[in-house]
RODO-2510 file (C-alpha; in nm, 4 decimals, decimal comma):
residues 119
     n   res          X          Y          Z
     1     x    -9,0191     4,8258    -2,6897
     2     x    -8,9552     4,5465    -2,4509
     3     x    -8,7952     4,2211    -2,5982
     4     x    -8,8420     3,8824    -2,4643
     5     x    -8,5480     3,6255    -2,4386
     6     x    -8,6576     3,3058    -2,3801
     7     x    -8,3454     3,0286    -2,3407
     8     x    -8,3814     2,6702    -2,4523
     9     x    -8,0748     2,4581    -2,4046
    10     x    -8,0981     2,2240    -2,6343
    11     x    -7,9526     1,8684    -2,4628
    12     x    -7,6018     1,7461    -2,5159
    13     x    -7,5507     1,4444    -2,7063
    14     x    -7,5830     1,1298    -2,3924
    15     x    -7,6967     1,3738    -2,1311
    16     x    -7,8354     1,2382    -1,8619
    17     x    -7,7142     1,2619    -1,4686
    18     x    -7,3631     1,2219    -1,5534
    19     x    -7,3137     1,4351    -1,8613
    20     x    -7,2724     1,7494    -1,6287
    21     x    -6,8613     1,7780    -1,6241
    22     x    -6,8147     2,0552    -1,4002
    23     x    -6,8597     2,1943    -1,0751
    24     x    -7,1577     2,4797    -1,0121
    25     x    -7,2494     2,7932    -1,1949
    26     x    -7,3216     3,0853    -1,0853
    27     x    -7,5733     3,3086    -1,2051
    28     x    -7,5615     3,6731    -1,1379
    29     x    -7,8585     3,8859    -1,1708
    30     x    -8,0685     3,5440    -1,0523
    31     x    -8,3854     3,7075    -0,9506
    32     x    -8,4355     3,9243    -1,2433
    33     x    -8,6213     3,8175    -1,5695
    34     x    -8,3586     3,7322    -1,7663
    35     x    -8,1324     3,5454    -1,4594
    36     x    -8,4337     3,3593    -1,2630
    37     x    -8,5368     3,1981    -1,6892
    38     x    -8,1420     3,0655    -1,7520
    39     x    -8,1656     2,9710    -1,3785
    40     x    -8,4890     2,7568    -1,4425
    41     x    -8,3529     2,6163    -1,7585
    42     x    -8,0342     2,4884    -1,6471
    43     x    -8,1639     2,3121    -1,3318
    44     x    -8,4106     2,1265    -1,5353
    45     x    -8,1271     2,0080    -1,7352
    46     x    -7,9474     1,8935    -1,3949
    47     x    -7,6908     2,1675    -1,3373
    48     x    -7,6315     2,2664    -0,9990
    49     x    -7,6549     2,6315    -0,9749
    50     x    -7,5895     2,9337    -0,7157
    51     x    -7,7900     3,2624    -0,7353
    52     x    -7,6575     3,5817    -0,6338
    53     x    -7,8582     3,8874    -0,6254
    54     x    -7,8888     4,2522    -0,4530
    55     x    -8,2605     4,1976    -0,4910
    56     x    -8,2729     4,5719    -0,6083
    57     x    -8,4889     4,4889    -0,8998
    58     x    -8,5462     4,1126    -0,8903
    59     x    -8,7371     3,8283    -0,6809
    60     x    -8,6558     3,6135    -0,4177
    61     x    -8,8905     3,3740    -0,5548
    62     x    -8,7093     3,3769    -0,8786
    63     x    -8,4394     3,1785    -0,7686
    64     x    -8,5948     2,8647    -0,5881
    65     x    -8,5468     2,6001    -0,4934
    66     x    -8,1773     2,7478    -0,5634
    67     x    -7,9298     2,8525    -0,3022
    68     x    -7,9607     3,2594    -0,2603
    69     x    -7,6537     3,4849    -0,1940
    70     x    -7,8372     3,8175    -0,1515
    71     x    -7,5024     4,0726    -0,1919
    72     x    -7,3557     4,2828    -0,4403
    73     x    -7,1062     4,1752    -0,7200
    74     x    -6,9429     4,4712    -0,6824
    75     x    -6,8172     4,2776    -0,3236
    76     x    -6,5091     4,1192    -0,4576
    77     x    -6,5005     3,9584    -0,1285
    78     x    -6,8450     3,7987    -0,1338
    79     x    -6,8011     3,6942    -0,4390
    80     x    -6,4680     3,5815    -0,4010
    81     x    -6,6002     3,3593    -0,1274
    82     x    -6,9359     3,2452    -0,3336
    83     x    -6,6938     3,1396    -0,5724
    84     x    -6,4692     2,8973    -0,3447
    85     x    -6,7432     2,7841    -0,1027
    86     x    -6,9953     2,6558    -0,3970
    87     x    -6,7147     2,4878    -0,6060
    88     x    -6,7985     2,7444    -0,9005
    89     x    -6,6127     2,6988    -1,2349
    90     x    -6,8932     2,8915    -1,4979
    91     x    -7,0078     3,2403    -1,4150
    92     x    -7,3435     3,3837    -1,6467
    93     x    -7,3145     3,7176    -1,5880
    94     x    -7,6788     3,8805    -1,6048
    95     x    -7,6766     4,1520    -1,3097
    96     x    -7,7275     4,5235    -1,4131
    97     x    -7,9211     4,7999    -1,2977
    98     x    -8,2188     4,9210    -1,4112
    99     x    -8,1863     5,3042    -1,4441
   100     x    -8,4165     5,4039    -1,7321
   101     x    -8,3494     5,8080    -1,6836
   102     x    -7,9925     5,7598    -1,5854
   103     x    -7,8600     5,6731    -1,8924
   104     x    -7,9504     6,0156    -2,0298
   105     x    -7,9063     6,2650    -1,7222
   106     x    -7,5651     6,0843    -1,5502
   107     x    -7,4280     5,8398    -1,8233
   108     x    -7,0869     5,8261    -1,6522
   109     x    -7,2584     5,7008    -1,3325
   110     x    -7,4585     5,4115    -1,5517
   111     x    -7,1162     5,3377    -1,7039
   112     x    -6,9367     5,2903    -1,4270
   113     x    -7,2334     5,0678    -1,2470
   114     x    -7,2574     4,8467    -1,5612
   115     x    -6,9396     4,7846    -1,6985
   116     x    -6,6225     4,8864    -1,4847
   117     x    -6,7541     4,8291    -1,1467
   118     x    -6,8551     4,4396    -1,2789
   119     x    -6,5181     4,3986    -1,4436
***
């Protein structure tokens, strides 16, 4: 079964150019489904948002007009730097793997990709 997400922000109360309050957001997992349809969403609402992606699964195409860090989040460095350079102060967190088989035949392996190595 495949299930669908789709993500409506509903507008604050006054928004408008100036209701954004803080600095960029970065998306992780930009250029997959999931990532590239929050992406969309917030920039319509005005946010200013980074994309980072390994591009393993997902799209460059996904992502634009939006800046495009194509790297790992398991980089603690890259990130690191993503993270000062663009002024980030929200992270959405939607980068994974997608390993239908593994999860049966090496489940440590998927564990440690999905969870520990993002922590």
């Amino acid at each position: 079964m495949i299930a669908a997400i789709i993500c409506a922000f509903p507008d604050p109360p006054d928004a408008g150019a100036d209701a954004v309050s803080h600095n960029a957001i970065l998306i992780t997992g930009a250029a997959g489904y999931i990532g590239s349809h929050v992406l969309l969403q917030l920039q319509a609402r005005g946010e200013q948002v980074v994309a980072i992606d390994n591009l393993s699964s997902g799209f460059r195409q996904a992502v634009l007009p939006a800046p495009l860090i194509v790297g790992d989040i398991g980089d603690r460095e890259l990130v690191a730097a993503v993270l000062r350079e663009h002024g980030i102060d929200t992270v959405m967190h939607f980068a994974c793997q997608h390993d239908r088989t593994g999860i049966g035949t090496r489940p440590a392996e998927i564990l440690r990709q999905q969870h520990l190595r993002n922590a």
